[in-house]
N, C-alpha and C positions, 0 to 999 in steps of 0.2 A: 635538222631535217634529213631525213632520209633522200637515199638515191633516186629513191623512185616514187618520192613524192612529188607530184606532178604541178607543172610550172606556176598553173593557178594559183595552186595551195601557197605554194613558195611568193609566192607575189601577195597574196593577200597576211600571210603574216607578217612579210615585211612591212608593208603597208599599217599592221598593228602597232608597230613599232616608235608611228610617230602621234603622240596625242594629239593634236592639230588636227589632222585627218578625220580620226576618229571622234573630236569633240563637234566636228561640222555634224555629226548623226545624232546631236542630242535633241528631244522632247522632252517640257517639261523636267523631271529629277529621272528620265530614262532614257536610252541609248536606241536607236532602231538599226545597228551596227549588226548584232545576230542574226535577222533577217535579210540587210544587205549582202553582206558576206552569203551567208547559204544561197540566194539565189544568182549573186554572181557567178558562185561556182556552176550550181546546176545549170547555168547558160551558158558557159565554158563548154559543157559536153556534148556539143550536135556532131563532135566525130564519132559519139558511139549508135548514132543511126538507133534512137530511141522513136517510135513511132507513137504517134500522136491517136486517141481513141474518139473514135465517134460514139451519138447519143440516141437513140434511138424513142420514137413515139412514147413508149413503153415505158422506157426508161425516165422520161420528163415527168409522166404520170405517176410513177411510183416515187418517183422525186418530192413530188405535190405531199404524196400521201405521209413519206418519212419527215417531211419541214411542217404540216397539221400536225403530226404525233409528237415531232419536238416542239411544239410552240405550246401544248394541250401539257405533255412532261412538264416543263419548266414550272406554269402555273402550279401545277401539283408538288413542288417539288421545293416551292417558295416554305421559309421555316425561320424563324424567329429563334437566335441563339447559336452558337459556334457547332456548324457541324463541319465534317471533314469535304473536299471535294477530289474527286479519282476523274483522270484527263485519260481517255483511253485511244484507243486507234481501233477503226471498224475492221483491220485487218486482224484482230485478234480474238473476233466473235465469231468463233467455228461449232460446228454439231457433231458431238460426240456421242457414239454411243446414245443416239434420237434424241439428245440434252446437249442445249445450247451454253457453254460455258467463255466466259472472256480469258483468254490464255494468257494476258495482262499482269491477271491479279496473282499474286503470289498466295500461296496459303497462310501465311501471318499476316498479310494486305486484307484478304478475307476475310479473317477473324478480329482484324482491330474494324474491319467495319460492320460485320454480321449484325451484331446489335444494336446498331445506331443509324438514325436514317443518314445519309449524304446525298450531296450533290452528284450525279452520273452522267460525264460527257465525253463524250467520243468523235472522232473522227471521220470522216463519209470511207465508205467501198464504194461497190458498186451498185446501185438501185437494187437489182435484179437478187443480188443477197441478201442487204438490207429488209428487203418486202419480206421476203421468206424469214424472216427472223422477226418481223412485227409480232408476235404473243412476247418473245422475250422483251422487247423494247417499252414495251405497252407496260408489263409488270414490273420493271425494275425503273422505270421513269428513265429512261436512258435518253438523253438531247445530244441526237446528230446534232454538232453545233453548224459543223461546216456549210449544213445546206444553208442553217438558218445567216450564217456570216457572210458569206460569197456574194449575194446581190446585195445587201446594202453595203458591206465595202466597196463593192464597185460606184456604186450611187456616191456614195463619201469622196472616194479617191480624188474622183474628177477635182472637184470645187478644193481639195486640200492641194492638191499638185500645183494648179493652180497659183494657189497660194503660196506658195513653198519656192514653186520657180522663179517669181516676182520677188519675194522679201525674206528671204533664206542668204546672204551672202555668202557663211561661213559654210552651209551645204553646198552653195554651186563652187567654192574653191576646193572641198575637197571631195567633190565630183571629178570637178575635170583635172585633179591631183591624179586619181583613181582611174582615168582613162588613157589618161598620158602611160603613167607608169606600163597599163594593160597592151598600151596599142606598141608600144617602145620592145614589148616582149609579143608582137604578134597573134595577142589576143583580140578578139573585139568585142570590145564593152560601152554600150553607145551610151553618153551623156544624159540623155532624157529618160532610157532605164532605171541610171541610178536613183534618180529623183520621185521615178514614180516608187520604185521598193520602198523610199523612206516616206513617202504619202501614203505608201500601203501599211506600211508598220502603224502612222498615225492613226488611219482608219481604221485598223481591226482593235488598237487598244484603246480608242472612243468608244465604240462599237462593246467591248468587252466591259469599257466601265461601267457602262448604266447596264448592262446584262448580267452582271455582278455586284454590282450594289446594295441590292437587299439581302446581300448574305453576308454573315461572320463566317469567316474556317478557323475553324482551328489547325486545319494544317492539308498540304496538297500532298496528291501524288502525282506524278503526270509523265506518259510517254512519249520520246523524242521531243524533248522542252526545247531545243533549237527553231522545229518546226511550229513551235507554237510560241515564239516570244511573245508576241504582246499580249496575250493570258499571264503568261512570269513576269509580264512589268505591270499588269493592272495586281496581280498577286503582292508580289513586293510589295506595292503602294499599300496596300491592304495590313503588311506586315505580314502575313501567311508563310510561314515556313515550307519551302517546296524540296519535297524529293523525287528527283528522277529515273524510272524503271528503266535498267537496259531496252534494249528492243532490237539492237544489232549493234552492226560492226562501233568501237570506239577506240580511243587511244590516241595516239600521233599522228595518222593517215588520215584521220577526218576533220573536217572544217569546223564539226560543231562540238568538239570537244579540245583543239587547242589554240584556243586564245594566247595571246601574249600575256604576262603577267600582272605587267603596268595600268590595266584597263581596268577601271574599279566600278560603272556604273551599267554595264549590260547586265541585262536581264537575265543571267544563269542561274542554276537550282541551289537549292544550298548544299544538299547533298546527291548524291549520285549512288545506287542499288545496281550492282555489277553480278556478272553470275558466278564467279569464281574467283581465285587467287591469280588466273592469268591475266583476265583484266582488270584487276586493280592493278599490276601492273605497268599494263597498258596505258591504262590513264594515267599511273604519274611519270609515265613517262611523256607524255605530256604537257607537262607543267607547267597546268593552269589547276587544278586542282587537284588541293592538299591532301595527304593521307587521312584525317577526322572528317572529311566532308565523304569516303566512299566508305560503303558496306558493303558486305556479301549477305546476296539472297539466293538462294538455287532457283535455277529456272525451272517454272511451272510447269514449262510444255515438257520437260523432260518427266515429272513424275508422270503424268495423262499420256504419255506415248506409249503403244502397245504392237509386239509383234503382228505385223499382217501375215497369215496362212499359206495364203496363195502366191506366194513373191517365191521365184526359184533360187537354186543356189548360185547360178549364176547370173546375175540382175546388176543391172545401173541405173540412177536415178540421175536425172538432170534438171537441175531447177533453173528454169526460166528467170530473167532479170527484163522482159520486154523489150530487148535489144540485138541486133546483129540476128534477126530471124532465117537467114538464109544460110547462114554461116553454122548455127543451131541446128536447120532443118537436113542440111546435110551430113553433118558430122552424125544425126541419126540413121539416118536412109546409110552411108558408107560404114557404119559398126552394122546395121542388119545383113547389108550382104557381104559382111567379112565371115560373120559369123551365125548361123541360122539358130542358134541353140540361146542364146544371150534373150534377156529377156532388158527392152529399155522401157523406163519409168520416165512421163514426162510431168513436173509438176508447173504447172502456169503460174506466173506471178499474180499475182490479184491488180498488174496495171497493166495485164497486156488484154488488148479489147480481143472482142468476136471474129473481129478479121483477122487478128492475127493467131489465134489460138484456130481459125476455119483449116489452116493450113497443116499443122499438126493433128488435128481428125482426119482429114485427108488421106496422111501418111499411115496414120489408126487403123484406117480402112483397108488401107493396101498390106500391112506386116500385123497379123494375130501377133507379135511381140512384143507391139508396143501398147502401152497403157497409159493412159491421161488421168491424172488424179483425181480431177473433177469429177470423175463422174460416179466417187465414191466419199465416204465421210470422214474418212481418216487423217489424222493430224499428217503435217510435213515431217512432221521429227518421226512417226510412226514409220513412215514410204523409210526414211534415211534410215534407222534402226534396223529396218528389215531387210533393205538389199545390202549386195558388196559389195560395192562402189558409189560414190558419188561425184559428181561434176557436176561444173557451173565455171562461168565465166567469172563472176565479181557479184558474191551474195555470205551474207551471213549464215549461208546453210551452210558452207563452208565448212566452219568453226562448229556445227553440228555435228557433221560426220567425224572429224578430228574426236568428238567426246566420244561419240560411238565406238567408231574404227579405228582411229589414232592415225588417219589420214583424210586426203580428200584430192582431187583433181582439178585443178586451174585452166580450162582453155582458153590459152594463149591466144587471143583476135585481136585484143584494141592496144591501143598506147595507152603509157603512165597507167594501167590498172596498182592499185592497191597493195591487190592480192600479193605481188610484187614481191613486196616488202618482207610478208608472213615466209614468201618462199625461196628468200634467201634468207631470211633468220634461221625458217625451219624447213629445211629442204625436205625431210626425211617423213613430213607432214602435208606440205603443204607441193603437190608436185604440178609444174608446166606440162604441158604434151600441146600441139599445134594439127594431129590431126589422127582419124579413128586405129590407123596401125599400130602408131605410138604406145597412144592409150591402149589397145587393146594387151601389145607386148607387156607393157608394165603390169597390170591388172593380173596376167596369167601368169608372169613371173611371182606375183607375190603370193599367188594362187599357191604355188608350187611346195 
């Protein structure tokens, strides 16, 4: 483990370590350990002041509209005989160029499906994108699954937890194993959590069985397969060969790519499609999977990304991660009145809501400098490509600009970031700055 791999991390691989533990997370011939773990962690992190989205009239209506359209897909989409199934993420269905394309798919992903119907499921965005992309979803039979999963796992959950907490012994020993250990290291991870993650794992791979049922695959692809185990454990059962498309960060510093070795029945892909020779890597150096189980594929969004015109020579992009908005919001506003000529890019994460993206049009309003990507069609890799510089807190656009620039900017705010790690391996890449002077000196010295 690294230095600056953070406490969590460190506690929950140990925690791998003892099969006990981890055999309390069995269902059935599958593990709901993947999804325990992931959302352990992500509850671990309420020091990085992640804000919570509201939902709007609007939004519940076009909600309605996208779970009719997947419920109407699925039917059309029913087919007798092994076809393939692609697991995609709504955050990768962007408009290019007035054409709707999934930045997912790789071009040999493409082409081994052009001519074959499959299966098409994706992930929820936001309503408000999703609606404006109804012709493409309509034509490709694409199933948000998410909207369609989310109210009956909830419906399920209740009566499985239930059940789980009453007649589960070998789960509630190595629950409150799991809390002990957490609480002993001043984390807090409450008992009744744990138990619902593992009722939640049960209900979504219920849920997924008979939602999968009437199909044979001949083989999956699917992005962020951590996020979506109990699809990879109804897969498995299936026998389905799964390979999983990068999508970000992976290696050692993440939860959902280093398992302990010892653990033989979680729900992981069989293989793993990396973008390069650095994150293969990456990943064995986290040794849980073997060099025959990773590929290289080149990342898609890098062929579709295109010089933008109008980005000056002096320009900064900063990609939004939905956190520490104040600490974001200033380090803008103090590089404009450092410097009048600097032009800042600001790109929004696709989970930071209305409210908090209100406050950055605000600042839009006050400084002609700055620009918000929204409110143009151009890929994230395009904005990166085209300014000098990029910053971000803790995001895989990171590792975009490094392709680009053969750097990238780290604002130092939270504890135990990541980033951390990239930036004492690779200082010369991967640079700290804590506030817009900093950054600005660095930036104009490299200028020079």
């Amino acid at each position: 483990m690294s230095k600056h791999t953070d406490k969590c991390t460190e506690l929950l691989f140990e925690i791998e370590k003892d099969p006990a533990i981890i055999e309390g997370f069995n269902h059935d011939s599958t593990n709901s350990w993947v999804t325990v773990k992931n959302f352990i962690y992500e509850r671990s992190l309420t020091h990085l002041g992640i804000e919570k989205q509201s939902i709007s009239i609007y939004e519940i209506f076009f909600s309605l509209i996208i779970i009719a359209t997947s419920l109407i897909n699925y039917i059309r989409s029913l087919k007798k005989g092994n076809i393939p199934i692609f697991i995609g993420a709504g955050s990768g269905l962007i408009r290019l160029q007035n054409k709707v394309v999934d930045t997912y798919m790789s071009s040999s992903l493409k082409s081994h499906l052009c001519n074959q119907k499959f299966l098409y499921l994706t992930s929820a965005d936001k309503p408000a994108k999703l609606i404006k992309l109804l012709p493409f979803i309509i034509k490709k039979k694409v199933i948000v699954y998410s909207y369609i999963v989310a109210p009956l796992r909830l419906l399920l959950k209740k009566k499985i937890y239930k059940n789980e907490s009453q007649n589960n012994p070998k789960l509630a020993s190595s629950a409150n194993e799991i809390v002990r250990l957490f609480h002993a290291a001043n984390i807090n991870i409450k008992y009744n959590d744990i138990i619902q993650l593992h009722a939640r794992f049960i209900a979504g791979y219920r849920i997924f069985s008979v939602l999968l049922r009437p199909f044979s695959f001949s083989d999956c692809h699917i992005v962020s397969a951590y996020s979506n185990a109990e699809i990879c454990a109804v897969l498995k059962l299936k026998g389905t060969h799964i390979t999983e498309v990068q999508h970000g960060i992976i290696g050692p510093t993440h939860r959902g790519y280093n398992y302990h070795h010892t653990i033989k029945n979680i729900p992981t892909p069989d293989v793993i499609e990396v973008y390069d020779n650095f994150w293969k890597n990456q990943l064995l150096q986290a040794n849980y999977f073997r060099e025959n189980q990773i590929k290289i594929q080149p990342r898609y969004k890098y062929e579709t990304a295109k010089k933008i015109s109008n980005i000056t020579n002096k320009s900064i992009i900063i990609t939004g991660q939905s956190l520490r908005r104040d600490n974001v919001l200033k380090l803008i506003q103090d590089i404009l009145d450092s410097d009048s000529k600097i032009q800042i890019i600001y790109a929004p994460h696709p989970n930071e809501s209305k409210e908090y993206i209100a406050s950055f049009l605000a600042l839009e309003q006050k400084y002609p400098q700055l620009i918000l990507t929204s409110h143009f069609d151009h890929s994230t890799e395009s904005w990166i490509m085209s300014c000098s510089a990029h910053v971000s807190i803790y995001s895989s656009c990171h590792f975009d600009s490094v392709h680009y620039h053969g750097k990238t900017y780290v604002y130092d705010v939270i504890p135990n970031n990541v980033m951390y790690y990239y930036c004492d391996n690779q200082p010369d890449s991967f640079i700290k700055f804590t506030n817009a002077i900093d950054l600005l000196k660095m930036i104009n010295k490299n200028d020079e």
